[in-house]
N, C-alpha and C positions, 0 to 999 in steps of 0.2 A: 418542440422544446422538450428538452429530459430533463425532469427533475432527478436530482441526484440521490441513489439510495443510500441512506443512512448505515455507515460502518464502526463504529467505532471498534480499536484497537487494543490488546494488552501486550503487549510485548514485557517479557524479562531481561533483565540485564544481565549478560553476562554468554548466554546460551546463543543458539542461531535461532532465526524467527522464521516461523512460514505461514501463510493462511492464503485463503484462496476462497475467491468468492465466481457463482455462476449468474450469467444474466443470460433473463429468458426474455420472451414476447407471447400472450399467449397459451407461455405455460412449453415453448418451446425453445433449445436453448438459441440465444441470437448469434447467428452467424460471425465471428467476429475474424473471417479473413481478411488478409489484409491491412488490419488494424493493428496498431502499434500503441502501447503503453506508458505510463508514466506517473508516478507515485512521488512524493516526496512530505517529508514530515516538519513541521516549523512551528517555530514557536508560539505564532501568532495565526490567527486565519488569514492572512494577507497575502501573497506574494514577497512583500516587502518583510515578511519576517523573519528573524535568523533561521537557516536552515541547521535542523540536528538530524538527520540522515535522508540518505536516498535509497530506496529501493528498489534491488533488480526486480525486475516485471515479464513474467512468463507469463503467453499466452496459448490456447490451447483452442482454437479457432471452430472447429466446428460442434465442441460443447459448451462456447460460450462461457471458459473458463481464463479466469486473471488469477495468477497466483504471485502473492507478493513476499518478497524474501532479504534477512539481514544477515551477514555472519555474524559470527559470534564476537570479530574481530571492531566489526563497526557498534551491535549493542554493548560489547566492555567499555565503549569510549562514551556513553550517553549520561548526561551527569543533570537531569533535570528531571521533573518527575511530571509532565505532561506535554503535550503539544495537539497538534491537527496535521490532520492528511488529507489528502483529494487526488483520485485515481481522473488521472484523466485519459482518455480514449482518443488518438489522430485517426479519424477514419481516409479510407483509401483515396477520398479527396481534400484530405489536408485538412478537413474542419478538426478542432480541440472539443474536444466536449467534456465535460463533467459528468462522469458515470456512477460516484460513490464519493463518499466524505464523512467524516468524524474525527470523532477525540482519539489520544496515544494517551493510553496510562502506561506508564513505565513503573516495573514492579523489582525492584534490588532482589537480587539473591544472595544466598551466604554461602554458595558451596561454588569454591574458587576450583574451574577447569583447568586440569593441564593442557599443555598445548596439544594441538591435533597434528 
């Protein structure tokens, strides 16, 4: 059983978001070939809660690295000031797993970007 590492998130509104987190074993990074990701932020801890964004999920396999990413175009659209996330990891035989989870503080900014 994996207990899930504790994440919790700031994301700004407005800008693009990145963060990136490494899982080891050991103290070594865990191989994560193969392995496919999946992030998603809602209102509620549930499944059933409204979804406020999805995040692409880069993985970097043999450092055990998930980096998680928003444009700028999907944080301008976030109009709430928390939610929850859960990285979930499908390993090469199909199990889901729960690798990380926490709070989304969402922080306004006042400096309006022109377009890119």
């Amino acid at each position: 059983m994996i207990i899930p590492y504790d994440w919790p998130l700031i994301i700004y509104v407005g800008p693009d978001f990145e963060d990136e987190i490494i899982f080891t074993q050991s103290g070594v990074p865990l191989d994560l070939t193969d392995y496919t990701a999946y992030d998603q932020i809602r209102t509620g801890q549930s499944q059933a809660a409204g979804l406020i964004a999805e995040f692409t999920c880069a993985i970097t396999p043999a450092e055990g690295k998930v980096k998680l990413s928003l444009t700028d175009l999907v944080t301008r659209l976030i109009s709430v000031a928390a939610g929850y996330h859960t990285l979930v990891l499908r390993d090469p035989a199909g199990l889901d797993l729960p690798f990380a989870m926490g709070t989304v503080t969402f922080v306004q900014t006042s400096t309006v970007l022109p377009e890119a």
